[in-house]
C-alpha positions in Angstrom: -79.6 80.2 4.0 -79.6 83.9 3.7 -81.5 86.0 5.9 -81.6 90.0 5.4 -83.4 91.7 8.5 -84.3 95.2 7.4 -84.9 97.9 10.5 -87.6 99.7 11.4 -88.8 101.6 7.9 -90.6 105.3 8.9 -93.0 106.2 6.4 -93.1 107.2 3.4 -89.4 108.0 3.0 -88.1 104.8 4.8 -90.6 102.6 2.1 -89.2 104.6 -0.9 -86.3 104.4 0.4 -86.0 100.3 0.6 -88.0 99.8 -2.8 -84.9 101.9 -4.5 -81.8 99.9 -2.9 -83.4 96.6 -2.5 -83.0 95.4 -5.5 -79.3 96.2 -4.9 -79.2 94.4 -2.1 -81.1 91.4 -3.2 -78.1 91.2 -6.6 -75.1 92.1 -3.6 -76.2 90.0 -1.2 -78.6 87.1 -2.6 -80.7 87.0 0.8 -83.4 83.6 0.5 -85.5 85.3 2.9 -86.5 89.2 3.7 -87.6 90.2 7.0 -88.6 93.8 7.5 -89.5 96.1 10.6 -93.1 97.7 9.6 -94.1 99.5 12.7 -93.8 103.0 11.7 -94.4 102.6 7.9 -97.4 104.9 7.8 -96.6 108.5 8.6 -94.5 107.4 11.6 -96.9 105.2 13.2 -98.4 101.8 12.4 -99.0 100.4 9.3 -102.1 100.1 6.6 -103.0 96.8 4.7 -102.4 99.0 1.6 -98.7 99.7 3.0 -98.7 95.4 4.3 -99.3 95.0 0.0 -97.0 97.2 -1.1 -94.0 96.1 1.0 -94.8 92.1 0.5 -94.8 93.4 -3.7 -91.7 95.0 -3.1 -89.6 92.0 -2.5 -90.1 91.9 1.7 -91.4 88.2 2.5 -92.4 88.8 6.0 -93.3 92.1 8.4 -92.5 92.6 12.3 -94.0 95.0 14.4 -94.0 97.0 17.8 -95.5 98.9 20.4 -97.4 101.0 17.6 -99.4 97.9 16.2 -102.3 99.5 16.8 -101.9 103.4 16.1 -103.6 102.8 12.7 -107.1 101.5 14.0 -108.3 99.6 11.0 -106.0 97.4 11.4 -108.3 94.9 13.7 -110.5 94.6 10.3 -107.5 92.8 8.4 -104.7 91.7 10.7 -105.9 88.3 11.1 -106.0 87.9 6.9 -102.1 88.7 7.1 -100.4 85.4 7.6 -96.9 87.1 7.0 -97.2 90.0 9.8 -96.7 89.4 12.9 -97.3 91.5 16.0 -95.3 91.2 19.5 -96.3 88.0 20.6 -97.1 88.6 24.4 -99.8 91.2 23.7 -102.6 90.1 25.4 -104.2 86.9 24.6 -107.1 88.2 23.2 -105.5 90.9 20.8 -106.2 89.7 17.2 -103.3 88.6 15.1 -100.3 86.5 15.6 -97.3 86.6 17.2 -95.1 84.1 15.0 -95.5 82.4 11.7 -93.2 80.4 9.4 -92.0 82.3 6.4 -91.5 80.2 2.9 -89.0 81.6 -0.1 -87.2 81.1 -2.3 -87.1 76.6 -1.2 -86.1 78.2 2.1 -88.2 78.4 5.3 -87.5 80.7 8.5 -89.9 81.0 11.7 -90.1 84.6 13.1 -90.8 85.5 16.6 -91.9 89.5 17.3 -91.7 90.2 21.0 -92.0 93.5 23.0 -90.0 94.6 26.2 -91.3 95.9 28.9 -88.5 98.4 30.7 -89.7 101.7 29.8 -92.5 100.6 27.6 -95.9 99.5 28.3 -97.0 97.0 31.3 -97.8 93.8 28.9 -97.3 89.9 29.5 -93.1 88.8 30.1 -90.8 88.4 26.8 -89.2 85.9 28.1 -92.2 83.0 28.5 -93.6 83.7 25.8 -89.9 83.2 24.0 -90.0 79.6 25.8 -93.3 78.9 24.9 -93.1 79.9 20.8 -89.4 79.3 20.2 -89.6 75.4 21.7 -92.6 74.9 20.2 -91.4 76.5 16.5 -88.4 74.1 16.8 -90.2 71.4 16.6 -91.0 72.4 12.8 -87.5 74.3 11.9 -84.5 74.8 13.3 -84.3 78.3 11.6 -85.8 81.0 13.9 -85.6 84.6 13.7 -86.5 86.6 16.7 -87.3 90.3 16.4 -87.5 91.9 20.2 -89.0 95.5 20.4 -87.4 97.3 23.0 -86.0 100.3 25.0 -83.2 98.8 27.0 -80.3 97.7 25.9 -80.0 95.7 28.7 -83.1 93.6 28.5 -82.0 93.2 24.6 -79.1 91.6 25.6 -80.4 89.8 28.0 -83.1 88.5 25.3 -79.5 87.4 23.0 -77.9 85.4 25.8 -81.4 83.4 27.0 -82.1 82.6 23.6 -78.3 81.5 22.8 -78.5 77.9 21.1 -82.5 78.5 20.6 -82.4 81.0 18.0 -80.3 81.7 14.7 -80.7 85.0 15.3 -82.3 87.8 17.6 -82.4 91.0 16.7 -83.2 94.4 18.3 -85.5 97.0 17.1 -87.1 100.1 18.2 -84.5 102.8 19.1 -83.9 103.4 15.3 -80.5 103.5 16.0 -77.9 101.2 14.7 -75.3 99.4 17.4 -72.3 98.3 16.7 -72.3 95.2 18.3 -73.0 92.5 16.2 -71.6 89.2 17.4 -72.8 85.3 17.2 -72.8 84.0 20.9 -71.0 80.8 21.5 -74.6 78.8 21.2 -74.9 79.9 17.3 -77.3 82.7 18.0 -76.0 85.8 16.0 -77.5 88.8 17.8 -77.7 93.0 17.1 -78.8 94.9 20.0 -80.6 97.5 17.5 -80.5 97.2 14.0 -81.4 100.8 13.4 -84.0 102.5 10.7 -85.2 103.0 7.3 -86.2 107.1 7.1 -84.5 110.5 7.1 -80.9 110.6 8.2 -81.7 114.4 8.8 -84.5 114.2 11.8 -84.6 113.0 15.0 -85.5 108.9 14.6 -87.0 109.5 11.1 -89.5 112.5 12.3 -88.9 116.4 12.1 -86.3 117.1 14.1 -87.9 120.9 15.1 -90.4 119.4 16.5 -88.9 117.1 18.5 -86.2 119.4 20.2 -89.2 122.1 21.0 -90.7 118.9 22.9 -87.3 118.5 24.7 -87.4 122.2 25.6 -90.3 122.6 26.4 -91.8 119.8 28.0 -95.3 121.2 25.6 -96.9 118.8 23.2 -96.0 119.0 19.8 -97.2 116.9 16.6 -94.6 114.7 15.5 -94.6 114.0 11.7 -91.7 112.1 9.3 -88.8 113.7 8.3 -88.4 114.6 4.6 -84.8 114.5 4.1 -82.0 112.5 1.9 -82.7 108.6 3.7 -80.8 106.0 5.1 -81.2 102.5 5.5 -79.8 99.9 8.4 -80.2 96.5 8.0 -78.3 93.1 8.6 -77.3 90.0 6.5 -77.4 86.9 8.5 -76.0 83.5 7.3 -77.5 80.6 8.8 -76.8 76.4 8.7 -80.3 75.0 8.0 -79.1 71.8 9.3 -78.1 73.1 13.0 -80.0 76.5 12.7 -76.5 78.4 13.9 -75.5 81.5 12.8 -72.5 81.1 10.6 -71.7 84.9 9.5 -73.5 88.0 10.4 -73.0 91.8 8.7 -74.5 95.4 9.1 -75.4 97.2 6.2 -75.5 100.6 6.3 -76.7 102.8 3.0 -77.2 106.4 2.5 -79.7 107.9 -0.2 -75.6 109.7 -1.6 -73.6 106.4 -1.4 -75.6 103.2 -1.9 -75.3 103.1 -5.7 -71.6 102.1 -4.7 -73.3 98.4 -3.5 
C-alpha cells in the first residue's frame, strides 16, 4: 500500500497550492491513501468545516491536526460530525473529537494517530501513553498505522520514531514547517521523517509574511501575523508499506515548487 503524507498546508495558498499538483502526484506516484496536515489551512490558523469539505473533495482522504485545533472556534459545533479529522489525541479527555480513526480507500485501510509534544508547547497529557494506549489497541484491527506527532523538538520526535519502532509503519513529524532530511526506516519497519515540512509560500517565514515576523524578532512588539502570498511550495512524503506485516518497505520526500512541479 501507498501512503502519501502531505505537510502542514497554510491557507489559502498552501490549499491552492496541493489542489494544482495533486493530481500530479496521485498519476506519479499512485498513493492508495492521502493523509494531509490541516492545522493552519484557514488564514494560518485552524481550519473551517467548509475548508474540512473542500480538502476531503480534493482528493485528501484523511486530515491531522495540531496545537491550533481550536483557533477557529466553531469548530466545537462540527468536529465530532468529521470521522476523517483527527485532533492530537492526548488533549484532554473531555475535548470534543477524536484522536485516531481508521481511514478506507481505494480497498486499502490505514489507522492514523495525531499526537502533540509537549517540549516547548503547551502543558497537555504525555505522547507517549497515549501512543501505547491507541497504537496497541488500533493493532488489534490493522497492522497499518500512521502516526502524525506535532511537535517543536526534534528530540522528542525522534524519540517518538524509536518507541514506536516495530508498532508503527510510519511516524511522521509536523509543525516546524520545515522539511528534514532525515528520512530513514528503523530496523523494526517503522519509516520515520522528523518534519515533513509545509504546504504555503516559499517566500515568508513558515508560510506567513515574512515583514512581520522579523519586526517581531526585532522588536519583541506584537505584530499580526497573516499568510504569505508568494510563488508556493509543497513537502510531502511517499511511504510504501507491507499490509501483511505493517513495515515500511520504501520511504521518499517530495519536494515541489509552484516553477518546477510540472516536471513530475
Amino acid at each position: 500500500m501507498n501512503v502519501l503524507f502531505i505537510g502542514d498546508i497554510v491557507g489559502n495558498v498552501g490549499r491552492t497550492a496541493v489542489k494544482k499538483v495533486l493530481p500530479a502526484l496521485q498519476s506519479k506516484y499512485n498513493p492508495h491513501i492521502i493523509i494531509a496536515n490541516g492545522e493552519n489551512a484557514a488564514a494560518g490558523r485552524g481550519i473551517t468545516s467548509a475548508i474540512v469539505k473542500e480538502l476531503l473533495e480534493s482528493g485528501i482522504h484523511g486530515i491531522t491536526m495540531g496545537n491550533h485545533t481550536w483557533d477557529n472556534k466553531d469548530i466545537f459545533e462540527w468536529i465530532d460530525d468529521q470521522p476523517r479529522m483527527v485532533r492530537p489525541a492526548n488533549f484532554s479527555e473531555e475535548a470534543p473529537g477524536r484522536g485516531s480513526a481508521i481511514i478506507k480507500a481505494n480497498g486499502k485501510e490505514l489507522a492514523i494517530v495525531n499526537l502533540q509534544g509537549r517540549v516547548f508547547l503547551p502543558p497537555i497529557d504525555c505522547p507517549f501513553r497515549k501512543a501505547d494506549e491507541l497504537v496497541d489497541e488500533l493493532r488489534t484491527k490493522t497492522k497499518c498505522i500512521l502516526v502524525d506527532f506535532h511537535a517543536e523538538a526534534t528530540s522528542e520526535k525522534i524519540a517518538m520514531g524509536w518507541y514506536l519502532d516495530g508498532r508503527a509503519s510510519l511516524v511522521v513529524g509536523t509543525h516546524t514547517h520545515v522539511q528534514t532530511n532525515d528520512d530513514t526506516i528503523l530496523p523494526g519497519g517503522t519509516a520515520y521523517l522528523t518534519d515533513v515540512g509545509m504546504c504555503g509560500s516559499k517566500e515568508g517565514v513558515l508560510g506567513m509574511e515574512r515583514g512581520a515576523v522579523i519586526h517581531k524578532f526585532r522588536t519583541q512588539l506584537p505584530v499580526r501575523f497573516v499568510v504569505d502570498e508568494g510563488d508556493w511550495h509543497v513537502h510531502a512524503i511517499l511511504v510504501e508499506i507491507d499490509e501483511a506485516t505493517g513495515k515500511a518497505k520504501r520511504t521518499q520526500k517530495i519536494r515541489m515548487t509552484e516553477t518546477d512541479w510540472l516536471m513530475l
